[in-house]
C-alpha positions in Angstrom: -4.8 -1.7 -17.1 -3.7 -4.0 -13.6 -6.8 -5.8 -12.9 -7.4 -5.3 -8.8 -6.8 -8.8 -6.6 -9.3 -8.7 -4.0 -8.6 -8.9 -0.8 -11.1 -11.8 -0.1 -8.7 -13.8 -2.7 -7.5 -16.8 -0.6 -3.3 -15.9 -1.3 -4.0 -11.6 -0.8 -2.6 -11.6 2.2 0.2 -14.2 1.5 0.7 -12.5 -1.4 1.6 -9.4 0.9 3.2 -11.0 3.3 5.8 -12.3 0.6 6.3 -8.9 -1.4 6.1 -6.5 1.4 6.8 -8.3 4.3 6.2 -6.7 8.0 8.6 -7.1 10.8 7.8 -10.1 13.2 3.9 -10.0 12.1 2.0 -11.1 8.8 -0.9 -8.8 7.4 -3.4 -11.0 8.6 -3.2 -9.3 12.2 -3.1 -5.7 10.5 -5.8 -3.4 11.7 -4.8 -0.4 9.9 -1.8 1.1 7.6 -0.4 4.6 9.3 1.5 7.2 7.5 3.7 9.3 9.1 6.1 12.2 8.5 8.5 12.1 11.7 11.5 14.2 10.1 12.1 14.5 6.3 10.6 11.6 4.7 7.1 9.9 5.4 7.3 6.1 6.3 4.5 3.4 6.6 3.6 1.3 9.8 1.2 -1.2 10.3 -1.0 -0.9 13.4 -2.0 -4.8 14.7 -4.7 -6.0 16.6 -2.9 -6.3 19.7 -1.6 -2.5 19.7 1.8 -3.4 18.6 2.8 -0.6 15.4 5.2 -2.4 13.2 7.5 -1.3 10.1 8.1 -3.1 6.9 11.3 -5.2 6.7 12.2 -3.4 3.5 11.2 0.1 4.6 12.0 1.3 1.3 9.8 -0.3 -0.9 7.1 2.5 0.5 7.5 5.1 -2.4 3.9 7.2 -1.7 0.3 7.4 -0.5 -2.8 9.0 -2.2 -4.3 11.5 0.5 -5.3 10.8 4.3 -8.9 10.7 3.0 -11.0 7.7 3.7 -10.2 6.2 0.7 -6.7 6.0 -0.2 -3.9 3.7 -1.5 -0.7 3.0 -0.4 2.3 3.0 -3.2 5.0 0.2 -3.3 7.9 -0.5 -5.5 8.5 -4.3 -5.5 11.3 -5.7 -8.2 10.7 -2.5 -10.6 7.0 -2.6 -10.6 4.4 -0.9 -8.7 1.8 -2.3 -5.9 -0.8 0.0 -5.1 -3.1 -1.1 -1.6 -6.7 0.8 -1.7 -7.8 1.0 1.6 -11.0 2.1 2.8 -11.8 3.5 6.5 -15.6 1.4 6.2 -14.0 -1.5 6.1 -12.6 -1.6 9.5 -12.6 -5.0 11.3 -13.9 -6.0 7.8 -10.7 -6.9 6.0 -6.9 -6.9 7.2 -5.6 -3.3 7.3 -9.0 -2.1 5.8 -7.3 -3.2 2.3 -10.1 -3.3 -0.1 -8.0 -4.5 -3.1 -4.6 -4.8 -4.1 -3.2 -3.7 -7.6 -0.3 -5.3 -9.4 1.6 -3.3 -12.0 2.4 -5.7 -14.6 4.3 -3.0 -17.4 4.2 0.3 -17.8 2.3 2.5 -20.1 4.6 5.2 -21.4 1.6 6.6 -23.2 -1.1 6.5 -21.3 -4.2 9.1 -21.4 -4.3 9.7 -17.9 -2.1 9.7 -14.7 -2.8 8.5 -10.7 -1.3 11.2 -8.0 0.7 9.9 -5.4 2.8 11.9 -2.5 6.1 10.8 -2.6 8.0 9.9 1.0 10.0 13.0 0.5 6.8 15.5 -0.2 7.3 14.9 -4.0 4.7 14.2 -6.8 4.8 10.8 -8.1 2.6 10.3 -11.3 1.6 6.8 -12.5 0.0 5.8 -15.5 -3.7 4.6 -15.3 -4.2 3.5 -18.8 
């Protein structure tokens, strides 16, 4: 099972800002992660500090989100694994984007027990392994 990085790890936010990089901003000046469903397919913006509400550069990488409950994760594919941000509405002005840790996919489990529920940008189910 991905152990979680958190997010007080020194390289987190590097670590974002290199595998799901923002346009013209870093995640350090994120103060919350939006999802919204303009059209056909859901997207992901980051809100920043100064009011600015920013996309990814690779848009696509964004492949689902949990709920719109106070604690959620966000679902990215980066080079044919998975990163999953949990964020948590208590931890606003606490840590970047309320990100409370970040998980790394390393391989997947073909046979695992049970499965994490994701909404898919286009209102499909996306099922991930947890163990």
């Amino acid at each position: 099972m991905p152990q979680p990085i958190p997010l007080e790890t020194p390289d987190a936010v590097s670590l974002l800002d290199d595998l799901i990089p923002l346009k013209s901003a870093s995640h350090t000046d994120v103060v919350e992660y939006l999802v919204e469903v303009p059209m056909r397919y859901a997207e992901c913006f980051a809100l920043l500090q100064d009011g600015r509400k920013v996309g990814f550069e690779e848009p696509w990488k964004f492949i689902g989100w949990s709920s719109y409950e106070p604690s959620r994760s966000l679902l990215f594919r980066v080079n044919g694994s998975h990163l999953e941000l949990h964020v948590e509405d208590e931890l606003a002005g606490k840590t970047p984007g309320m990100v409370h840790n970040i998980i790394i996919e390393a391989m997947t489990l073909r046979c695992a027990s049970t499965m994490k529920k994701f909404i898919g940008i286009g209102g499909d189910l996306v099922l991930l392994p947890t163990a």
